[in-house]
N, C-alpha and C positions, 0 to 999 in steps of 0.2 A: 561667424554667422553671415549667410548671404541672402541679401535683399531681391530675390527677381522676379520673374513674370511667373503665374500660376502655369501646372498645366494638370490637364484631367487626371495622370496617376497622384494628385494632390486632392482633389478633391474628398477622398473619406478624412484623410485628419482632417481638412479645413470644414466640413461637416460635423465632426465631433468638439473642435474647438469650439464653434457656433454654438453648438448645444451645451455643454460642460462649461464655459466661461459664461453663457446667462447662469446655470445652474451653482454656479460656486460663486464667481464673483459678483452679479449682479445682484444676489439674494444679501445686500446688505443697504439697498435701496430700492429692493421690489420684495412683494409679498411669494409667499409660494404659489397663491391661486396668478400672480402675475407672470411668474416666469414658467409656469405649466402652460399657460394662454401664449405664452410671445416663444414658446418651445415646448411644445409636448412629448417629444420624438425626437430622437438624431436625424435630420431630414436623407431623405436617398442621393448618395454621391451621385451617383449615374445623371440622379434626375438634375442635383443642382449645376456640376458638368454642364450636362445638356443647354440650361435654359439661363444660369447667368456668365458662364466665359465668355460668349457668344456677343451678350450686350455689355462689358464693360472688359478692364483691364484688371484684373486679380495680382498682386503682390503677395508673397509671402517670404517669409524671411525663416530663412530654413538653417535648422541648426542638427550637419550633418544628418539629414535624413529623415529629422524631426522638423516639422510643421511647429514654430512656436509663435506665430499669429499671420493674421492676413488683413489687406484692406483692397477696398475696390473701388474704382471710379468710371465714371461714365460719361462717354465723352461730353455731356453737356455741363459737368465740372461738380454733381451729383457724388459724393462720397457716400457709398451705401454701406456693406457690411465693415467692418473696421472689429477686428477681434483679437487680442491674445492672450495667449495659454496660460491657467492661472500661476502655472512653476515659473513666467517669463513673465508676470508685471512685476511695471518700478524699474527694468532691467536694461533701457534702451530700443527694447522691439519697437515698440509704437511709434516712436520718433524716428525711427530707422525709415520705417513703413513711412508713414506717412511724409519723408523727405522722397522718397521714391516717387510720391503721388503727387507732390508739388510738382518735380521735376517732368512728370509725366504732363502736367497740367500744361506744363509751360511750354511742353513739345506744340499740345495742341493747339496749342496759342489762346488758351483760359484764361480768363482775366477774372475770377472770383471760383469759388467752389463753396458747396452748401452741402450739408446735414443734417439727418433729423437725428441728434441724436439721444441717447437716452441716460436719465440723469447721471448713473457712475461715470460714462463717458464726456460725459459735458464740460469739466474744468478740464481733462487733458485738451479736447480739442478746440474749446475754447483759447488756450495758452497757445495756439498753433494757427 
């Protein structure tokens, strides 16, 4: 598995990851009317491409050709989406990923990084 920088032919999995990991994995601390609301749709690769590579740094950790999560940071030390695939939790990804974003942080010379994140996610990146 290799941890690198996103680029737009990634963005439909990293779209579908986004959508299918609130949809399987989240639904075990959010209701359905919740994860309908925070994902109704697989969002438009094109569009998300478009409008967040642009403002931050995308990570994914790609297992031959396979998208099996992503996380992103923004240079103000912002960790936004942070996702993976529900065949790759418990497996390493996450920590993979997110030593990628520490290290990134520390290129830009970051001295804290913050999340909003949401409860499934909350003891991983809390422990981090």
């Amino acid at each position: 598995m290799q941890i690198r920088e996103a680029t737009r032919k990634d963005a439909p999995q990293i779209v579908c990851i986004f959508h299918h990991t609130i949809h399987t994995v989240n639904t075990r601390d959010y209701t359905p009317e919740q994860v309908n609301a925070w994902s109704p749709a697989v969002p438009d690769a094109a569009q998300w491409a478009e409008t967040k590579f642009p403002a931050r740094t995308t990570f994914v950790a790609d297992d031959n050709g396979t998208i099996a999560g992503f996380g992103e940071l923004q240079d103000d030390g912002h960790v936004d989406c942070f996702y993976c695939h529900h065949n790759y939790q418990r497996c390493g990804v996450g920590r993979a990923i997110y030593q990628q974003i520490e290290n990134q942080a520390h290129r830009l010379g970051l001295t804290r990084l913050f999340v909003e994140a949401s409860i499934t996610a909350r003891p991983f990146l809390a422990s981090h």
